[in-house]
N, C-alpha and C positions, 0 to 999 in steps of 0.2 A: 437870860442866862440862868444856867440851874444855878442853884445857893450854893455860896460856900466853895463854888467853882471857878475863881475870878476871868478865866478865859478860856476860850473855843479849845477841843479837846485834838489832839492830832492825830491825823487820820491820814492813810497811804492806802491810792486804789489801784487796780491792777481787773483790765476786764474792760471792755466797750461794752457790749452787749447783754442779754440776759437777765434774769430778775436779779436784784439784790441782794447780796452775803453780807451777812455784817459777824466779825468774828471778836468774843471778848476774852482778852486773857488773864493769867493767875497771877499772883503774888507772889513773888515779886517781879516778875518776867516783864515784857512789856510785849507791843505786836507784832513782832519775830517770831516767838513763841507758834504763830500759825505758817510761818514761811511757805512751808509745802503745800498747806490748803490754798494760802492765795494764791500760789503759781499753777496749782494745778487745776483748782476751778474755774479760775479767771478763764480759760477756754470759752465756757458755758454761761458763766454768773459775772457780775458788775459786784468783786469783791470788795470789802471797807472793812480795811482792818484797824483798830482804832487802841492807842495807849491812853489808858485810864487815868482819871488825876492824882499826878505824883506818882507816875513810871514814866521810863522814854522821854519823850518832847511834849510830853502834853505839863501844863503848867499844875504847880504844885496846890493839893484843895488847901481850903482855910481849918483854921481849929474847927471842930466840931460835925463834919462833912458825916455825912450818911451814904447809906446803900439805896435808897429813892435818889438824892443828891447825884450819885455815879448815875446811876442809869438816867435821871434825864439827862445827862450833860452826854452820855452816848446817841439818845436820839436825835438831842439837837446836832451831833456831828453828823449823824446821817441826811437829817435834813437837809442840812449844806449841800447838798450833794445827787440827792433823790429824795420824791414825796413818798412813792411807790410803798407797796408792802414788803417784807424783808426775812429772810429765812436767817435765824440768829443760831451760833454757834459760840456756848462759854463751856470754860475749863477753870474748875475749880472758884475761885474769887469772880473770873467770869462768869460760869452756870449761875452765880447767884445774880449779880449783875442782868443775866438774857431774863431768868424767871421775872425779877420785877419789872424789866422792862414790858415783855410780855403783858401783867397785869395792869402797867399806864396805858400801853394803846393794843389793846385787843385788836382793834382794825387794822395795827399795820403790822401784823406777827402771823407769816405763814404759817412756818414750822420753828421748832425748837428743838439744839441739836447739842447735848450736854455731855460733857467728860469730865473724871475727876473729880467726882462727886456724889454722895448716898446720903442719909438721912441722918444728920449729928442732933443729939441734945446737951454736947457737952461744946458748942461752937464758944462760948466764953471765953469757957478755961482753955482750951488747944489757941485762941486767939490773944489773951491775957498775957501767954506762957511765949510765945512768939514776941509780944510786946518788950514785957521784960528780956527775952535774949539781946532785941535789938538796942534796947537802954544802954544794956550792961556791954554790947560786946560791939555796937556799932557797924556800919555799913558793912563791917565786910564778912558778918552772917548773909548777908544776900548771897555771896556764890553758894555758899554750902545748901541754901534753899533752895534755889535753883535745879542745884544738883541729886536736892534730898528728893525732889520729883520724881527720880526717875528710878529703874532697879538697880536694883548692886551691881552688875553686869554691866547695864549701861553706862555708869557714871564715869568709868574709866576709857568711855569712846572716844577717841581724838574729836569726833564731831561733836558729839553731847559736851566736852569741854571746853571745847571753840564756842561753841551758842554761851554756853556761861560767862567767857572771859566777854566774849561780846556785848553781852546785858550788862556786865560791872564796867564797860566804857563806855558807856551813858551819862556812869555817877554824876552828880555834881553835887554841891553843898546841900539842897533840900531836898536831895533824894531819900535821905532817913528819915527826914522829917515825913515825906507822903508816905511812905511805908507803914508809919507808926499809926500814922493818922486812919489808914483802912486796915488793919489790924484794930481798931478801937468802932470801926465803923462796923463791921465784921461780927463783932464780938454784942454790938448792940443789934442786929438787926433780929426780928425774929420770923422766921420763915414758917408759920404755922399753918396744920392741915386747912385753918380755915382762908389761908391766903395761898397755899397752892391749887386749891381748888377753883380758885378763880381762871386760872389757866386753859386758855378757852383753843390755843394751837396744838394740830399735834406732835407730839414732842417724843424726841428716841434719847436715852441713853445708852452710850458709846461705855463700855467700863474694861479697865483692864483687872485680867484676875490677880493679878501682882499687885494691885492699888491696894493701901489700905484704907481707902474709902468700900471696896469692894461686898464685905458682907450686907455693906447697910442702902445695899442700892436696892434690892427689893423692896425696903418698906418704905424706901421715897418712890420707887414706880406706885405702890398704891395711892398715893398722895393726891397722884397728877393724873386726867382723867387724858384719856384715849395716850398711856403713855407705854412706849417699846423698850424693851432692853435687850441690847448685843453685848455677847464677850467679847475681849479681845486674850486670847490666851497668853498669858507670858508676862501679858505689858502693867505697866503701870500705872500713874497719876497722872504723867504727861504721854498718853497712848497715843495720841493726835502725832506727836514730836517723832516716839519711841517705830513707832509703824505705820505711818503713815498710808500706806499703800493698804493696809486694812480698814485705816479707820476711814480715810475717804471714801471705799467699796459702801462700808456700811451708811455711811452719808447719803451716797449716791442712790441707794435703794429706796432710803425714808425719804427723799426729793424729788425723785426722776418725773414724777407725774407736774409734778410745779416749775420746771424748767420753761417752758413757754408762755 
């Protein structure tokens, strides 16, 4: 078992056939957050969508749990499941999650397929500053993050607000506590050019122009060697969620050849 992770991470598949998806999500979301990639890949792909430790059903990590710690305990959930190699899709807390995934097993990492995400040197303090919200104001900052994902536009979607209200009916008592706990894990990891580089798949980001991760995706595509970048225009943090029907297009372009 990964450290710090005291039990099997939960995971819902969708798909017979086809290489493997594995999909990681954001903070605080859990793996809903991919709804429409797993139903609509699943056609093609043996989808695994997996809640991280301390979201959803998967059990809440220990003190001190790291971003190595998450991502083994993602591959041992693939494991369970398939040995096979895996075409990996994160968003945001996820994209961090795929990349060091990526860097543990080079051999079993097609492609890599990221949203919500560009090049921060300020990942501390934006994670410190989350921490102390959740101190001072409690679980139920998570809808408002949730919903801070998305554009001004879309927050007020009957749909966008149903997926919110649906992720805060999960809560239970140590759901603040795993929040806090990768907001701190987050906040320690360091994602440096010398360890993106190891990144041996090749990898597209997915970005919406509305993101405010959005200006700093160029200097994380130089990072990451044989790496792509798509707009999506309009969309925002959660573009996977917000457009789906785009962001799978562009998916499907950076994979079509690894389908069989």
């Amino acid at each position: 078992m990964a450290n710090r992770i005291p039990h099997p991470l939960h995971v819902e598949r969708q798909g017979l056939t086809g290489r493997p998806m594995a999909f990681m999500h954001s903070t605080p979301d859990d793996l809903r957050f991919w709804m429409f990639q797993t139903a609509h890949f699943s056609a093609w792909y043996r989808c695994i969508a997996i809640d991280a430790a301390g979201f959803g059903r998967s059990p809440v990590a220990e003190p001190g749990v790291s971003m190595d710690d998450q991502a083994q305990a993602h591959w041992e959930a693939i494991d369970r499941i398939t040995p096979d190699p895996v075409i990996l899709h994160g968003n945001s807390m996820g994209s961090l999650t795929a990349r060091i995934m990526a860097v543990q097993r080079p051999e079993r990492t097609l492609a890599i397929i990221l949203s919500g995400v560009g090049h921060s040197n300020n990942m501390r303090e934006i994670q410190d500053r989350w921490k102390k919200r959740y101190l001072e104001e409690g679980i139920a900052l998570r809808n408002f993050q949730v919903l801070d994902h998305f554009t001004d536009r879309m927050k007020k979607d009957p749909l966008v607000l149903h997926y919110a209200r649906m992720v805060d009916e999960l809560n239970n008592p140590s759901t603040l506590q795993g929040i806090i706990a990768m907001n701190e894990a987050l906040a320690e990891f360091d994602m440096s050019a010398q360890y993106m580089a190891q990144i041996q798949a090749p990898t597209l980001i997915v970005t919406g122009t509305e993101d405010r991760s959005h200006p700093s995706v160029a200097d994380l595509q130089k990072l990451i060697k044989d790496c792509e970048v798509r707009n999506m225009e309009g969309a925002g943090h959660a573009n996977n969620f917000e457009m789906p029907w785009e962001y799978d297009r562009r998916s499907e372009e950076h994979t079509s050849e690894l389908q069989s």
